[in-house]
CHARMM internal coordinates of N, CA and C (Angstrom, degrees):
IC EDIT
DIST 1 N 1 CA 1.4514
DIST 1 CA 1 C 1.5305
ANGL 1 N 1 CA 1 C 108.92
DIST 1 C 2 N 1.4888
ANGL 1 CA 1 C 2 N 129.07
DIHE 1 N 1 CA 1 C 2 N 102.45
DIST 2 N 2 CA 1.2314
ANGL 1 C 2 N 2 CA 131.20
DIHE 1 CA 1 C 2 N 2 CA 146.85
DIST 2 CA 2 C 1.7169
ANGL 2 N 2 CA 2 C 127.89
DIHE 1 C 2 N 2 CA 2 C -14.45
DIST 2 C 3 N 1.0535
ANGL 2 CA 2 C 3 N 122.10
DIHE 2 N 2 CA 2 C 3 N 123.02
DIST 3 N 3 CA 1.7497
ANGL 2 C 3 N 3 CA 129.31
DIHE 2 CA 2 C 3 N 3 CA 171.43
DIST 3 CA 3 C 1.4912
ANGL 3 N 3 CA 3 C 103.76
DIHE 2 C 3 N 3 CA 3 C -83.20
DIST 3 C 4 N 1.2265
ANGL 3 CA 3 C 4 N 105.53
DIHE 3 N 3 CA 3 C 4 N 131.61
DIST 4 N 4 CA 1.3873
ANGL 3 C 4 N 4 CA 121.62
DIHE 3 CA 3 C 4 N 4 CA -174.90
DIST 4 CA 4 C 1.6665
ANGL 4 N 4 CA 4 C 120.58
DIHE 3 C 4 N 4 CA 4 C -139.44
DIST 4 C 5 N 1.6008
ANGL 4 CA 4 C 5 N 114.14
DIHE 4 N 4 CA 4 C 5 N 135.70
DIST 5 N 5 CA 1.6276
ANGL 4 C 5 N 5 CA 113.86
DIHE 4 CA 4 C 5 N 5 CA -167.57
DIST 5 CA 5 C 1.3281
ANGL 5 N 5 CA 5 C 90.85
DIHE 4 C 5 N 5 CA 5 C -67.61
DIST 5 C 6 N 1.4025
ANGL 5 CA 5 C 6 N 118.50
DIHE 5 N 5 CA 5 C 6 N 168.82
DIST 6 N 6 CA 1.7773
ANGL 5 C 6 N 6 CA 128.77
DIHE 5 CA 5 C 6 N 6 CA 161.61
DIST 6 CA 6 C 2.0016
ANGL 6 N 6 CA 6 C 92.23
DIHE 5 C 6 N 6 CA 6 C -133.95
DIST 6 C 7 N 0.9084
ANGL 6 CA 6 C 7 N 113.40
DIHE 6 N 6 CA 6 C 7 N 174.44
DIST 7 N 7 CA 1.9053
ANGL 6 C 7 N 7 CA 143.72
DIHE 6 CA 6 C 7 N 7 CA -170.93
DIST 7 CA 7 C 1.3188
ANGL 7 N 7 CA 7 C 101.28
DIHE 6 C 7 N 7 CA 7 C -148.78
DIST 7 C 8 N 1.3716
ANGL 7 CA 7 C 8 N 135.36
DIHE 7 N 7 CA 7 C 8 N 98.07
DIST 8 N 8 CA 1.1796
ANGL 7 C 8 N 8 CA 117.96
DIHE 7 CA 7 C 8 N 8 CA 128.65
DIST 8 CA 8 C 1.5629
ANGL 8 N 8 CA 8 C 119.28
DIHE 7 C 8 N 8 CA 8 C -55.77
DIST 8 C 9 N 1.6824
ANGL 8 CA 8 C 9 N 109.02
DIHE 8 N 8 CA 8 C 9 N 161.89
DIST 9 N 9 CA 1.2147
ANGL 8 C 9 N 9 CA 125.43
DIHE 8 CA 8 C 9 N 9 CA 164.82
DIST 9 CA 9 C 2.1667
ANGL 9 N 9 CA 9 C 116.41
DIHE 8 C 9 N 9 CA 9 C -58.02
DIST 9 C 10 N 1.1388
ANGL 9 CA 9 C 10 N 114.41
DIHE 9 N 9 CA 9 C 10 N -19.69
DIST 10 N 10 CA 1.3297
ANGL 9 C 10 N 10 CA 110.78
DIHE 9 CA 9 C 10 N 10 CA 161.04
DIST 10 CA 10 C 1.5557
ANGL 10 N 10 CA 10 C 105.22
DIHE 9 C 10 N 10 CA 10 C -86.53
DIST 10 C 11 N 1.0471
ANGL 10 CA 10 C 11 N 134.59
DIHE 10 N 10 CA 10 C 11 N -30.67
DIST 11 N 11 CA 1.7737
ANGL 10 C 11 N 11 CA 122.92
DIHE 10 CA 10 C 11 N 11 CA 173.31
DIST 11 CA 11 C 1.5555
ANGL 11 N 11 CA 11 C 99.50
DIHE 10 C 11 N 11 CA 11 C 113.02
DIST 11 C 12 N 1.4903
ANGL 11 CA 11 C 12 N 89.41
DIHE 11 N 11 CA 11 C 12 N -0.25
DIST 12 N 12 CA 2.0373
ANGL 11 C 12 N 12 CA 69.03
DIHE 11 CA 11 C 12 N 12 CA 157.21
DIST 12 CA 12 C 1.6248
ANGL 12 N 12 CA 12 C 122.39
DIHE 11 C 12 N 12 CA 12 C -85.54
DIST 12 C 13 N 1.6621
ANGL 12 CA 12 C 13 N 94.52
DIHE 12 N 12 CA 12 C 13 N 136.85
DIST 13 N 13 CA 1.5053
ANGL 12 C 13 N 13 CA 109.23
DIHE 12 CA 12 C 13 N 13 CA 179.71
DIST 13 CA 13 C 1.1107
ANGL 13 N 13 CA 13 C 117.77
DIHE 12 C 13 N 13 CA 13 C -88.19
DIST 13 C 14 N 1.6048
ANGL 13 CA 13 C 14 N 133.79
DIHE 13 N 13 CA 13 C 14 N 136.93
DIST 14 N 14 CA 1.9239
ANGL 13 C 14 N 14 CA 137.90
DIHE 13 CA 13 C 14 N 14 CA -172.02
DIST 14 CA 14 C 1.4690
ANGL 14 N 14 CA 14 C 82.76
DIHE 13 C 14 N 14 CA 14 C -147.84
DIST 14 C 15 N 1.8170
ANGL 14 CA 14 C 15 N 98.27
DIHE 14 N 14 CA 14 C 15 N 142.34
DIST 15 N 15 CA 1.2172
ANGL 14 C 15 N 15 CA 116.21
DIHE 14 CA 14 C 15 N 15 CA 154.28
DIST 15 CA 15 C 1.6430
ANGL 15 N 15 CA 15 C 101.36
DIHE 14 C 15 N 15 CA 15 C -98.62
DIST 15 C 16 N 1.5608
ANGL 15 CA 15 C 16 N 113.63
DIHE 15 N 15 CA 15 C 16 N 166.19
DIST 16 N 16 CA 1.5594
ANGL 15 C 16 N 16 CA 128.58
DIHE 15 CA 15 C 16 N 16 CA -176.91
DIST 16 CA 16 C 1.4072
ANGL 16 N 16 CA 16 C 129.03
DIHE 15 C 16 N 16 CA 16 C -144.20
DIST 16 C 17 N 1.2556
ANGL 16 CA 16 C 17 N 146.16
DIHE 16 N 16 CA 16 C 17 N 116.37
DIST 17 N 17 CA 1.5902
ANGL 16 C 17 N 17 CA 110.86
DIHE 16 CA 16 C 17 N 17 CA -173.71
DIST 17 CA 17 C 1.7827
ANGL 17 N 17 CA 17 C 85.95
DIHE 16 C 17 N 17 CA 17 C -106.30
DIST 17 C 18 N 1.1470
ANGL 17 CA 17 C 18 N 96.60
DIHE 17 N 17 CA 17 C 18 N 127.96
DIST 18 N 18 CA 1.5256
ANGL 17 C 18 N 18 CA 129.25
DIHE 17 CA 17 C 18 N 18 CA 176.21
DIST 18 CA 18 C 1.3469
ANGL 18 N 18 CA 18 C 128.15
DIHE 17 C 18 N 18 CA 18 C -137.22
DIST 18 C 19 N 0.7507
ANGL 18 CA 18 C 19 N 121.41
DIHE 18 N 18 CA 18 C 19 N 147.45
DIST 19 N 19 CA 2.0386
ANGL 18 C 19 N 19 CA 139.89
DIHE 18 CA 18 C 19 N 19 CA 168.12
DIST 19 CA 19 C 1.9176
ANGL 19 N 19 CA 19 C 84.08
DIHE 18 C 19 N 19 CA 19 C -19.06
DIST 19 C 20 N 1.2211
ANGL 19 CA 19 C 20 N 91.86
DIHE 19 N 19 CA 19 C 20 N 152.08
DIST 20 N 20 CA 1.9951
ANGL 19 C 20 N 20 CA 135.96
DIHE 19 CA 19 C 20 N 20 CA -161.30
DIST 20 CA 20 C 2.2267
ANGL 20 N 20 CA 20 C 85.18
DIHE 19 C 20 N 20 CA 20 C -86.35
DIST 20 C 21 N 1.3639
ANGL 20 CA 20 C 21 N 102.64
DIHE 20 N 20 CA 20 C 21 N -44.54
DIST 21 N 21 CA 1.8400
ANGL 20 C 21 N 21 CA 99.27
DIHE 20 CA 20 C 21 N 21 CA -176.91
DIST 21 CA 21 C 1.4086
ANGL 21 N 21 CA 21 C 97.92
DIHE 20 C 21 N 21 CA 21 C -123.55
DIST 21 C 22 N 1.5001
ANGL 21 CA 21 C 22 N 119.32
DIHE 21 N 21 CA 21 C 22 N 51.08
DIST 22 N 22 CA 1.7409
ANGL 21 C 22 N 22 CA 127.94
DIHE 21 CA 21 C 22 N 22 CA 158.07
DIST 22 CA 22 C 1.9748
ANGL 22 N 22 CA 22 C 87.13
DIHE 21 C 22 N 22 CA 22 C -73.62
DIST 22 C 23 N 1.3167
ANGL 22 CA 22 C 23 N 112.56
DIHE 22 N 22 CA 22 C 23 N 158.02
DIST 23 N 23 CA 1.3170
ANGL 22 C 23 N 23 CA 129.65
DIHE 22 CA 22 C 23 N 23 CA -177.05
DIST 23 CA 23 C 1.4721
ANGL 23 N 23 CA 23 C 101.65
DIHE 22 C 23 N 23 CA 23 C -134.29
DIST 23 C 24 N 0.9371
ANGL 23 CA 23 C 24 N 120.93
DIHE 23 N 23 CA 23 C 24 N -35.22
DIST 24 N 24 CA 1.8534
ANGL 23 C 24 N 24 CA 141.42
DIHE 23 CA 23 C 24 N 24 CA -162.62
DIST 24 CA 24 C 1.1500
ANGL 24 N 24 CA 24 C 129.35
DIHE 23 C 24 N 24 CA 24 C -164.87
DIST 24 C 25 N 1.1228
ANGL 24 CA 24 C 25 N 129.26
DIHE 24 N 24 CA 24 C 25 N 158.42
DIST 25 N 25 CA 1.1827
ANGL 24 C 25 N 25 CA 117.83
DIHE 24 CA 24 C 25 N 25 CA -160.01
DIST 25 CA 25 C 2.0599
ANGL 25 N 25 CA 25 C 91.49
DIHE 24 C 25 N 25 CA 25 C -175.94
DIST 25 C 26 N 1.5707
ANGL 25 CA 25 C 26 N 101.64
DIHE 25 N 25 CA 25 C 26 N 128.61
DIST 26 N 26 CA 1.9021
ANGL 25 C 26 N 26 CA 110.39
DIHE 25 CA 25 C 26 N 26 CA 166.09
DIST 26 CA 26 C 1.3864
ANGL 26 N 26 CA 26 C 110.84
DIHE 25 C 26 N 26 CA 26 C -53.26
DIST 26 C 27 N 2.0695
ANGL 26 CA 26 C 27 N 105.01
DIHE 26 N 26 CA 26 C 27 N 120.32
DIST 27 N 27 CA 1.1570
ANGL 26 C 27 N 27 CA 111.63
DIHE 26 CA 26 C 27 N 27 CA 167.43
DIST 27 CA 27 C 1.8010
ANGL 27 N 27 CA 27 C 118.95
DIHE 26 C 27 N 27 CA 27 C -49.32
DIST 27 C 28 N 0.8958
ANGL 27 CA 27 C 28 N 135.38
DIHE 27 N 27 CA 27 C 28 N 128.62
DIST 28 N 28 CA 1.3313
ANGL 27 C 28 N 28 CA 131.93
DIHE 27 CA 27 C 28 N 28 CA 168.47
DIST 28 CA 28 C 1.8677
ANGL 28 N 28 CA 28 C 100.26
DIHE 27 C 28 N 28 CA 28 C -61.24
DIST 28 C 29 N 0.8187
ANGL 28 CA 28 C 29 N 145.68
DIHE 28 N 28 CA 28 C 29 N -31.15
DIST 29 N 29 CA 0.9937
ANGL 28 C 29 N 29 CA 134.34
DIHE 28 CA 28 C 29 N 29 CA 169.27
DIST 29 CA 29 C 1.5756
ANGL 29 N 29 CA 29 C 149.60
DIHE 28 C 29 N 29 CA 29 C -80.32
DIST 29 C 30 N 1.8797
ANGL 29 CA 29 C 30 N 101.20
DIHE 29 N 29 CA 29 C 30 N -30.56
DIST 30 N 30 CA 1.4130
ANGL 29 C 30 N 30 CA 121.47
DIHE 29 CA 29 C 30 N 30 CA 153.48
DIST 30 CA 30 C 1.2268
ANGL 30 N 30 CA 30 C 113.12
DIHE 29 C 30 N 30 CA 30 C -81.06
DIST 30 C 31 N 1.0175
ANGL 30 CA 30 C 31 N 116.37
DIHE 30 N 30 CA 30 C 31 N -54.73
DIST 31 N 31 CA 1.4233
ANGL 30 C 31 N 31 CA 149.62
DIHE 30 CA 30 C 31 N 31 CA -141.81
DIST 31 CA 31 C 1.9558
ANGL 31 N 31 CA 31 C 121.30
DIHE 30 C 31 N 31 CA 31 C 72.67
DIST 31 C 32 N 1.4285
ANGL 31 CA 31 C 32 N 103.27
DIHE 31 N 31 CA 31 C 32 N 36.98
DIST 32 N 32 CA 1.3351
ANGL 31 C 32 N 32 CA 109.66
DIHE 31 CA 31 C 32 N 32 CA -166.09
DIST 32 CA 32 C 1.4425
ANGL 32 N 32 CA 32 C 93.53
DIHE 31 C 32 N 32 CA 32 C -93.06
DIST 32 C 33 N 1.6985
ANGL 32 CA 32 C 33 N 120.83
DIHE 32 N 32 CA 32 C 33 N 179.11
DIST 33 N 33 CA 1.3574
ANGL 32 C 33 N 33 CA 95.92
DIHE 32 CA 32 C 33 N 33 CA 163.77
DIST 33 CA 33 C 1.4169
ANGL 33 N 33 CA 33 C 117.40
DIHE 32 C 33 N 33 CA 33 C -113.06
DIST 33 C 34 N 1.4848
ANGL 33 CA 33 C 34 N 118.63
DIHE 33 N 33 CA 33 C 34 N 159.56
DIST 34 N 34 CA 1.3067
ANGL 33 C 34 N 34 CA 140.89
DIHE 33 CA 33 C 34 N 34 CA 172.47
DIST 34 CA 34 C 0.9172
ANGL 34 N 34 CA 34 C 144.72
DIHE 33 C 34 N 34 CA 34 C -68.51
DIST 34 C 35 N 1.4726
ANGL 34 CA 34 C 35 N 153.59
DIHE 34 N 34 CA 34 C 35 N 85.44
DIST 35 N 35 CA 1.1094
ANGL 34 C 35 N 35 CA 133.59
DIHE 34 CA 34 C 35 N 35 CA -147.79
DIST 35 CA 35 C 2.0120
ANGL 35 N 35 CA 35 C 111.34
DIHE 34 C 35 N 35 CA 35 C -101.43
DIST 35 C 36 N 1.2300
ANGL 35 CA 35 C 36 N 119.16
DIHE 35 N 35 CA 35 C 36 N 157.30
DIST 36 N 36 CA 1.3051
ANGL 35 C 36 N 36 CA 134.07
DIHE 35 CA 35 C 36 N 36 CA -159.62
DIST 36 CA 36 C 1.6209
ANGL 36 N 36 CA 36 C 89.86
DIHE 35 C 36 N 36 CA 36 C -73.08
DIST 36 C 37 N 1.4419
ANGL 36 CA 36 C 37 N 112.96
DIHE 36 N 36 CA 36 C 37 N 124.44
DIST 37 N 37 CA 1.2047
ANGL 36 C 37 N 37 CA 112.41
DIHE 36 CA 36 C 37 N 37 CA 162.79
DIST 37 CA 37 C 1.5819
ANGL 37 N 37 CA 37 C 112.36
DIHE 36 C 37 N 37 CA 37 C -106.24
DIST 37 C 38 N 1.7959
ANGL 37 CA 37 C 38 N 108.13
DIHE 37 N 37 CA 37 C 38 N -163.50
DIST 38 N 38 CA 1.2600
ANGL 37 C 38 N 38 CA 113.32
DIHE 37 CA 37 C 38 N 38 CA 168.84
DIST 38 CA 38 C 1.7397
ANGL 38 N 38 CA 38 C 126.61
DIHE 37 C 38 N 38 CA 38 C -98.39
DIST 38 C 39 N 1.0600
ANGL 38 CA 38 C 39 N 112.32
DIHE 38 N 38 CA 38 C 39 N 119.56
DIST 39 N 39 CA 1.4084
ANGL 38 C 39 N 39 CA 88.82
DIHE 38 CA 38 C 39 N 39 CA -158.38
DIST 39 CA 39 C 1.8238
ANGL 39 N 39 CA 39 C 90.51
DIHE 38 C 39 N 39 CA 39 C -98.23
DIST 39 C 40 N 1.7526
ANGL 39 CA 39 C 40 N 98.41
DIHE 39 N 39 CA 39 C 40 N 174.66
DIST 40 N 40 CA 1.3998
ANGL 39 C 40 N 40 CA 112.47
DIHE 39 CA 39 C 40 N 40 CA -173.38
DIST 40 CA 40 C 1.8039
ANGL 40 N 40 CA 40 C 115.78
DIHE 39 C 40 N 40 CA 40 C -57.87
DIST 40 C 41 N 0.4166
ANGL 40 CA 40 C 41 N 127.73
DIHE 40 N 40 CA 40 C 41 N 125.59
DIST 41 N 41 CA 2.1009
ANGL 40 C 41 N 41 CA 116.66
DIHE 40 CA 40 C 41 N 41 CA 161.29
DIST 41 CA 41 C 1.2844
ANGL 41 N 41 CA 41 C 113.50
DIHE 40 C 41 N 41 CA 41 C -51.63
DIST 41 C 42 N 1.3748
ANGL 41 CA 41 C 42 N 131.57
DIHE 41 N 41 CA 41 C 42 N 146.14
DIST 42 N 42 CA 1.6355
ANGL 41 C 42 N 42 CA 130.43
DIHE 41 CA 41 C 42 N 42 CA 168.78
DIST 42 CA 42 C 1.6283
ANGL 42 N 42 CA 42 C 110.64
DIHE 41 C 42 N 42 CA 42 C -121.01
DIST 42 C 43 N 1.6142
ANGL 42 CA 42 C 43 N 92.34
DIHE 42 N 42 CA 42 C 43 N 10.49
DIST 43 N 43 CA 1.5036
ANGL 42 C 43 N 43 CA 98.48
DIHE 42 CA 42 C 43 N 43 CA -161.62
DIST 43 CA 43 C 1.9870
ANGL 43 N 43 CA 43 C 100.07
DIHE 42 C 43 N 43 CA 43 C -88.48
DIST 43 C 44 N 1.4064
ANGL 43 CA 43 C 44 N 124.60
DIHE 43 N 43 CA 43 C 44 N 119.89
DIST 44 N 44 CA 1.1491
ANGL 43 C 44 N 44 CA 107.44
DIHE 43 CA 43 C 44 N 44 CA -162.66
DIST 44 CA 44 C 2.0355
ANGL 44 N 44 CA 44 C 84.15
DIHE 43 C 44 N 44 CA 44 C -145.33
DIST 44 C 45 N 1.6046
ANGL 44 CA 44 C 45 N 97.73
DIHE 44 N 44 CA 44 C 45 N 142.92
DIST 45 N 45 CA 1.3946
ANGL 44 C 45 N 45 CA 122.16
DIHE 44 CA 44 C 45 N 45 CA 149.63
DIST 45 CA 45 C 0.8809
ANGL 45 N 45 CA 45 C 147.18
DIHE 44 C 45 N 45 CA 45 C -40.24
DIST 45 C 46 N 1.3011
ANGL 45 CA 45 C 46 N 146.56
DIHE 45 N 45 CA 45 C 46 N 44.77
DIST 46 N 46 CA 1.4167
ANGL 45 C 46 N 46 CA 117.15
DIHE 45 CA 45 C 46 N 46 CA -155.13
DIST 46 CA 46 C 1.5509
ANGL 46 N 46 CA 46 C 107.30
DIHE 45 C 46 N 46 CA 46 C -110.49
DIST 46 C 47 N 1.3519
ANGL 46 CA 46 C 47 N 127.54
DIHE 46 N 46 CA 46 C 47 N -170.70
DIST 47 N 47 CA 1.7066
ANGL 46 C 47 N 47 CA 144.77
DIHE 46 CA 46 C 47 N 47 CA 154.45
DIST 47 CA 47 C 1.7747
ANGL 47 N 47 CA 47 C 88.19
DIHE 46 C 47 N 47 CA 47 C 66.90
DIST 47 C 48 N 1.9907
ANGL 47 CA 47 C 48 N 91.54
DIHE 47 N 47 CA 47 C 48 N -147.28
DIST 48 N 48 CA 1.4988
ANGL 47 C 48 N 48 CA 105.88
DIHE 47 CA 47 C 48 N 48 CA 168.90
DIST 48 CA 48 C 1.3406
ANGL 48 N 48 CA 48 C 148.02
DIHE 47 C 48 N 48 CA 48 C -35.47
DIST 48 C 49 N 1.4006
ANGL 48 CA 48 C 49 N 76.67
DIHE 48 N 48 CA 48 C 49 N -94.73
DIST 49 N 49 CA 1.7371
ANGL 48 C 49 N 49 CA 117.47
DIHE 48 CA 48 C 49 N 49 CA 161.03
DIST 49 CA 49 C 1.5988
ANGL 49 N 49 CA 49 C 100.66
DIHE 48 C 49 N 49 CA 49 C 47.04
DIST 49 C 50 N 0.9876
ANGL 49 CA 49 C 50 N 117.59
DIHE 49 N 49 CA 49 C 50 N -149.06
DIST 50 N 50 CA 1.7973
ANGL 49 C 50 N 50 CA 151.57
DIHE 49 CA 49 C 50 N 50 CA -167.31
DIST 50 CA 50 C 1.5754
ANGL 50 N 50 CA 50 C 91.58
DIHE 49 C 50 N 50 CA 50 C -54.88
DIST 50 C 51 N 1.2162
ANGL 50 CA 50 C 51 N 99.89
DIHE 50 N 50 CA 50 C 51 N -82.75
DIST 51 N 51 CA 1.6246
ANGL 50 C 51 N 51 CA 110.96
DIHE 50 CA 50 C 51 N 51 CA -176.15
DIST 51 CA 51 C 1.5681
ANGL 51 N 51 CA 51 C 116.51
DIHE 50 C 51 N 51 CA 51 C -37.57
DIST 51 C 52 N 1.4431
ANGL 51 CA 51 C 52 N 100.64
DIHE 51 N 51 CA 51 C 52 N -52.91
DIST 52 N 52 CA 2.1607
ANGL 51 C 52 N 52 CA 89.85
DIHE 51 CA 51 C 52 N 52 CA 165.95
DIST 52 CA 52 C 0.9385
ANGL 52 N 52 CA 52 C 114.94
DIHE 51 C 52 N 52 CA 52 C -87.96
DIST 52 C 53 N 1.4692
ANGL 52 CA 52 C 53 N 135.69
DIHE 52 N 52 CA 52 C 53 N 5.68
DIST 53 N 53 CA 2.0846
ANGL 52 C 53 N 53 CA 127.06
DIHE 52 CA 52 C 53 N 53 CA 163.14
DIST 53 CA 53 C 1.1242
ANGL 53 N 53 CA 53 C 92.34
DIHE 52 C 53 N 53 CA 53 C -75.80
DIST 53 C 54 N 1.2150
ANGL 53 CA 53 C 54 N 154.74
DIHE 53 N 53 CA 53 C 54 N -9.99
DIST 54 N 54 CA 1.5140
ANGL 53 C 54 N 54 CA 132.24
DIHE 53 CA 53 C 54 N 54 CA -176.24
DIST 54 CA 54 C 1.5639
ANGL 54 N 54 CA 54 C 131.45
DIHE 53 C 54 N 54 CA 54 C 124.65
DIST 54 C 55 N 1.6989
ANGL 54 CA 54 C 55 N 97.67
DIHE 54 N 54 CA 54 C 55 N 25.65
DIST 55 N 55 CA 1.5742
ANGL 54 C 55 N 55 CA 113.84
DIHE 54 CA 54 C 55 N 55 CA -155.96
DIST 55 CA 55 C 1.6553
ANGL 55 N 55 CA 55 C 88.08
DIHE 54 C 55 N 55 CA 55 C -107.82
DIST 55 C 56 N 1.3081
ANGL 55 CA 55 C 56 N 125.00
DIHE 55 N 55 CA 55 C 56 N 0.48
DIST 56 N 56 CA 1.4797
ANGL 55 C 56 N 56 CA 116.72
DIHE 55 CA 55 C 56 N 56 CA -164.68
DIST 56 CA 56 C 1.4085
ANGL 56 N 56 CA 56 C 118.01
DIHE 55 C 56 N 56 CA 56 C -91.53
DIST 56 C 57 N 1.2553
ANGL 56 CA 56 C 57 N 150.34
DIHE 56 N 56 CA 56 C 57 N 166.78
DIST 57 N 57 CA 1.2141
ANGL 56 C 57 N 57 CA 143.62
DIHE 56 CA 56 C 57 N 57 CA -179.92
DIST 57 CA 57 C 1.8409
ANGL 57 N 57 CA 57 C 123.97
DIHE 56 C 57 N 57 CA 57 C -70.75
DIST 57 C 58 N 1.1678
ANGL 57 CA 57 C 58 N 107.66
DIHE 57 N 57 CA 57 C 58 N -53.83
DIST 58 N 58 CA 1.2845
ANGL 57 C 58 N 58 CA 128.32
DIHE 57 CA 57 C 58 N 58 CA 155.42
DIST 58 CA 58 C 1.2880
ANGL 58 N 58 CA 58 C 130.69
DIHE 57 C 58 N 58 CA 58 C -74.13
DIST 58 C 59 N 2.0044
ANGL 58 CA 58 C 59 N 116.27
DIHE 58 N 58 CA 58 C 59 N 105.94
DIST 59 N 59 CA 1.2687
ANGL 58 C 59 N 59 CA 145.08
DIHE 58 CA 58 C 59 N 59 CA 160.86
DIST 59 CA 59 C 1.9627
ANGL 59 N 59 CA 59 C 116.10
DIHE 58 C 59 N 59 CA 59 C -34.81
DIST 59 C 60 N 1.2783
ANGL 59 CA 59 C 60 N 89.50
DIHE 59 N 59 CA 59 C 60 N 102.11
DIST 60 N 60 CA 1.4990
ANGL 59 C 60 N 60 CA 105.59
DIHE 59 CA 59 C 60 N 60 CA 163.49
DIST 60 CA 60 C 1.7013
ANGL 60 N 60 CA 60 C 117.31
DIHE 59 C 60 N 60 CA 60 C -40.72
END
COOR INIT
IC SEED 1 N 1 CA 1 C
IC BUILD
């Protein structure tokens, strides 16, 4: 099961691990409900790697 942000309508933020087609889910804190937002990426590129062994579009 994937972890996923929720928003209540007051702006409190909860992470959750819930069902793949959860939509919403009760703030633990209002108890209003939450709806599934987008959360940030942490997934980032950097240096060599893949892209300079030879994964890039353009011939050296």
């Amino acid at each position: 099961m994937p972890v996923y942000e929720f928003e209540c309508e007051s702006g409190h933020v909860t992470e959750g691990l819930v069902k793949l087609g959860t939509k919403e889910v009760d703030c633990p804190k209002c108890n209003q409900k939450a709806k599934k937002i987008i959360s940030l990426c942490a997934f980032e590129l950097k240096g060599g790697g893949w892209y300079a062994d030879g994964y890039s579009s353009s011939k050296k």
